[in-house]
C-alpha positions, 0 to 999 in steps of 0.5 A: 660141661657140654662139650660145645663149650669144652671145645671152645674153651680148648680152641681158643685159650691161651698159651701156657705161659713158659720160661723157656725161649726157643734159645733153650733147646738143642737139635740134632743138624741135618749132619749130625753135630748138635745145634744149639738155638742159642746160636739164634740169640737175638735173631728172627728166626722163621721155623718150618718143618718140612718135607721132601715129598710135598705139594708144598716142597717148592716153598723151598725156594721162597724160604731160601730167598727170604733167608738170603735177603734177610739174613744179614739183618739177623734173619734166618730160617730153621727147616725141620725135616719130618716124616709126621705126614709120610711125605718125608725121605727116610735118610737125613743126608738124602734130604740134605742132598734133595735141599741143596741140589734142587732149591739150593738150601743153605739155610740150617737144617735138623735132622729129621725130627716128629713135631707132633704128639708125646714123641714130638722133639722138645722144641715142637713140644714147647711150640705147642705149649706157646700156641693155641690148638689152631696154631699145632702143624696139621701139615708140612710147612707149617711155620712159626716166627721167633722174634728176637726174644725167643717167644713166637710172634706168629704162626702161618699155615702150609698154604702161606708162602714165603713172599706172602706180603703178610709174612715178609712184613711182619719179618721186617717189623721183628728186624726193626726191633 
């Protein structure tokens, strides 16, 4: 097989069909006590792994604000601290301290985690068996809608915002549900 069409085979097959949900794993919290993602059941949830020192550390701010005004409709956002693109602070509570006092994060958040490669925490493990090559974080902020069903409705880039309009309604449509 050439490997033109290697790659395109690569890039654009489907997701390995899984069993699991993202309701099957547990994380470390930012604090240290475990987080159960069956806490989440019947929830949208947006998952994000952040950073404390990026260019798109403002997006802070927006996920904040759309955890705020959707939260109460079954809503949340789950921020995933990560040094994979050494952009991240080296201690869990100076990142927790970073979050709140800067931007005023209330939303969860896990201890920091690798989400890339065989060292990948569980969970970023089973993203990456549910999307395609294109959908893997290449960079921090990268973000995954949970529908209420545990499977990823969709992915969005770094450079998508959190008040993307594109991003919200799709939100909305996952709450309708």
């Amino acid at each position: 097989m050439n490997l033109i069409l290697l790659f395109i085979l690569i890039m654009f097959s489907s997701p390995t069909e899984s069993k699991q949900s993202f309701y099957d794993f547990e994380v470390e919290s930012i604090t240290g006590e475990t987080l159960n993602l069956s806490e989440f059941k019947n929830k949208v949830v947006l998952l994000v792994n952040t950073a404390s020192k990026c260019g798109f550390t403002p997006q802070y701010s927006g996920l904040q604000k759309l955890h705020t005004r959707y939260k109460d409709e079954g809503f949340a956002v789950l921020g995933v601290p990560s040094n994979d693109f050494n952009q991240e602070l080296s201690k869990d509570s100076d990142v927790k301290e970073f979050c709140e006092i800067r931007f005023g994060v209330d939303f969860p958040m896990t201890s920091i985690q690798k989400i890339r490669g065989d060292d990948a925490h569980p969970l970023y493990k089973w993203v990456s068996s549910q999307v395609s090559v294109i959908a893997q974080p290449r960079w921090n902020f990268h973000k995954y809608l949970v529908g209420r069903d545990g499977k990823i409705i969709n992915w969005y880039s770094s450079m998508t915002s959190p008040s993307s309009n594109g991003l919200i309604i799709e939100v909305e449509d996952a709450l309708s549900y």
